[in-house]
N, C-alpha and C positions, 0 to 999 in steps of 0.2 A: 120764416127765419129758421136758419138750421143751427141744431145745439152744437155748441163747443164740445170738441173732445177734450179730454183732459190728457194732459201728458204725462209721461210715465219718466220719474225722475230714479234717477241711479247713483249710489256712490263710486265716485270714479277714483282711484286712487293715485295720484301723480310720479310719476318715476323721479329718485332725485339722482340729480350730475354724479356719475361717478368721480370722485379724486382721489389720490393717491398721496400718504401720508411724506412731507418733507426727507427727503433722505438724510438729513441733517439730524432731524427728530428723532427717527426711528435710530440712527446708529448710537445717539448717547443714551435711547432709551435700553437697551440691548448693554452697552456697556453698563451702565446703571445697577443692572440687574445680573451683568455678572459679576461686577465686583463686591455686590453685597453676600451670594452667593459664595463668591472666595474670601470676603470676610470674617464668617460665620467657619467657615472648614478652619482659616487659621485659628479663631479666638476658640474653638473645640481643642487644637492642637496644644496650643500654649495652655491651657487651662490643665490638661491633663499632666504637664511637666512641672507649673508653678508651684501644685498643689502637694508636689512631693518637696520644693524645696524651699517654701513659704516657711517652712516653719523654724529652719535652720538660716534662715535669710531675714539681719531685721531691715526695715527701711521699704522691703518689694509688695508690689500687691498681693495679696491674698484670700481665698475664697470662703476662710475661716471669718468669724463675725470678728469685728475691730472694735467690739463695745469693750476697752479696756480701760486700765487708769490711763496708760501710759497715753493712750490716744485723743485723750480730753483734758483741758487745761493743762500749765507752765507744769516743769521736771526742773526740780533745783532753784537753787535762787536764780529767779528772774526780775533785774532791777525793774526796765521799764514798768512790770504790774507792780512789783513792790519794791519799790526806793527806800534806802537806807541812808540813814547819818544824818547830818545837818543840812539843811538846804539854803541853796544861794539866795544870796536877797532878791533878784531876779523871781526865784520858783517861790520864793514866800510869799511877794504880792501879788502872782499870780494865783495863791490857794485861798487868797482870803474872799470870803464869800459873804454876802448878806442880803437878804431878800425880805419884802412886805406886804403882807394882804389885807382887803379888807372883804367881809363879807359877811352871810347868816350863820348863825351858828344855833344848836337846836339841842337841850338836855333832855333824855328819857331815863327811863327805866331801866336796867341791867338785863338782857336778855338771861342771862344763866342765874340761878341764885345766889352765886358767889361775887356778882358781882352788883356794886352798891346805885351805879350812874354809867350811862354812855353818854359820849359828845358829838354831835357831827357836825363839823365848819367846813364849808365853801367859800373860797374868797376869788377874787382876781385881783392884781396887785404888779411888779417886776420885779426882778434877779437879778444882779451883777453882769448875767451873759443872758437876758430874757427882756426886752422891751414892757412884752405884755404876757403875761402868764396866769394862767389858773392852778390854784389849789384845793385838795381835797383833804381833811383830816378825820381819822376816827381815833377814840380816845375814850379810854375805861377806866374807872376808879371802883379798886373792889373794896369787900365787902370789911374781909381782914387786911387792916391795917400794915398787919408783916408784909403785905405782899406790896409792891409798888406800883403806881401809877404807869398805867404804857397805852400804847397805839401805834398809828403809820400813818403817813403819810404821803402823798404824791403829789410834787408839783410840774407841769405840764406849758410849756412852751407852746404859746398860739401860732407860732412859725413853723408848722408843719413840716417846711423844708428841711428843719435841722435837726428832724425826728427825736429830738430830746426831752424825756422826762427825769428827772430826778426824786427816786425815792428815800423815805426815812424809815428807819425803826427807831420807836421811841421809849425813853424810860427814863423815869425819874422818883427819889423819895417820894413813900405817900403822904410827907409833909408837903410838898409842894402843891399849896391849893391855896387861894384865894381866900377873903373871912368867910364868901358861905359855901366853901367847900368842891369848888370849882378847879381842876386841874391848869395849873397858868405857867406853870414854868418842867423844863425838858433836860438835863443836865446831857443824859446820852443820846445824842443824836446821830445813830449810825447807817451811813449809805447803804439801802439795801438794793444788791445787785440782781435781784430778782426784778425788780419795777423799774428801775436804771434804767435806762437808752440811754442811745445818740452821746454825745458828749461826756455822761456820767456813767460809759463803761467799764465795766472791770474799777472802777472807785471805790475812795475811801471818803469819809468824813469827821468832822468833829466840831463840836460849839454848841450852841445853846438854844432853845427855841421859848419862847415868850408867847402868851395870850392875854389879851387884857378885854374884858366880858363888858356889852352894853347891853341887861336886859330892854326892853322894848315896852312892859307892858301886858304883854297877850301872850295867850299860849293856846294855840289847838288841841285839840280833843288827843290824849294819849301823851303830850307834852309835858315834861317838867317846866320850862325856862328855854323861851329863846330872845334874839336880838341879833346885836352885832356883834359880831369879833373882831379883834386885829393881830392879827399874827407875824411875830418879825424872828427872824435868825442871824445868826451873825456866829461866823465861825471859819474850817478850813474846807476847803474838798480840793481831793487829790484824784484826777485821772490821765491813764497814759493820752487819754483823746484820738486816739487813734482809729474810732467809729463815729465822727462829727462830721456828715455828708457833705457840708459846707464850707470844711475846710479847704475842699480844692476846686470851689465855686472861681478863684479866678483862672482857673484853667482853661482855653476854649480847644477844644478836640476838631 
């Protein structure tokens, strides 16, 4: 019986179909690339002319930096942000607000030594324009008596879609405390536009905020006093609304 030869294997490499690119393709690709080319020579052009007369031109563009006053926030009185005089009964019951939470609340120790106690309460609860909302509160009482009781606040709209939170800054007598010395009540409750969205842009506020404290019992390692809270507000908020994504939710594009 005679041995098999073995074969001798080769890489072959296959020729591929010549084609030829759409003539349809190639001429927008060719335009494409010229008109970005003449775009570039004008916006050189123009650039060298603006920059002499940007600076005697107000209103035009310019290549000089725009971090100005003039260029960030309202020039003069601007009602819509700030409304003046008496308001109609219409915009009154529109400003009146009140909202309630309940949730844990938790006493330590003053982080700095000026200050005597912190608070931290989490609640969920709703809002006059909030179904379902969550709150967060922090809250200091110091050391010296002169100084008053404060904190801040955020409360948070579970409706994502209407990107809304509403913040506080808070302050009140450091008479305002409870018999054992627990901060419970808020007299200044002011809209801070820092933590604001959605609806409570560019806002104001004003009213009163309330805690009423149910220790629990226990307390964890590092813990003054915790339990429950309930937190309630009741007062005005003014916004032109103007950043509420939802307002033009019956729109269909």
């Amino acid at each position: 019986m005679s041995r098999r030869r073995s074969r001798s294997w080769k890489p072959v490499v296959e020729a591929v179909e010549e084609r030829q690119l759409l003539s349809l393709v190639t001429n927008i690709m060719v335009s494409n690339h010229q008109s970005f080319v003449n775009s570039v020579k004008v916006r050189s052009a123009l650039g060298d002319r603006s920059a002499a007369s940007a600076a005697s031109t107000s209103g035009q563009n310019s290549q000089t930096s725009i971090a100005l006053p003039q260029n960030q926030g309202p020039q003069g009185i601007n009602l819509m942000l700030s409304p003046m005089g008496t308001m109609s009964p219409l915009q009154y019951k529109k400003s009146l607000y009140t909202a309630k939470f309940v949730g844990n609340y938790t006493i330590g120790p003053g982080r700095f030594d000026s200050e005597a106690l912190q608070v931290a309460i989490q609640g969920v609860g709703s809002t006059t324009n909030m179904l379902h909302a969550d709150i967060q509160l922090g809250l200091i009482v110091a050391k010296d008596s002169s100084i008053q009781n404060s904190g801040a606040s955020v409360i948070f709209d579970r409706n994502l879609n209407s990107n809304s939170a509403l913040g506080f800054n808070l302050a009140s007598p450091s008479s305002d405390v409870d018999s054992h010395g627990r901060p419970n009540r808020f007299v200044s409750v002011s809209l801070d536009t820092n933590t604001s969205a959605g609806t409570f842009v560019e806002g104001y506020s004003q009213g009163v905020l309330e805690i009423k404290y149910k220790p629990n019992g226990k307390r964890t390692r590092g813990v003054l006093e915790q339990g429950t809270a309930v937190v309630t507000f009741k007062g005005q908020i003014y916004a032109p609304n103007v950043a509420y994504i939802l307002r033009n939710a019956n729109i269909n594009p």
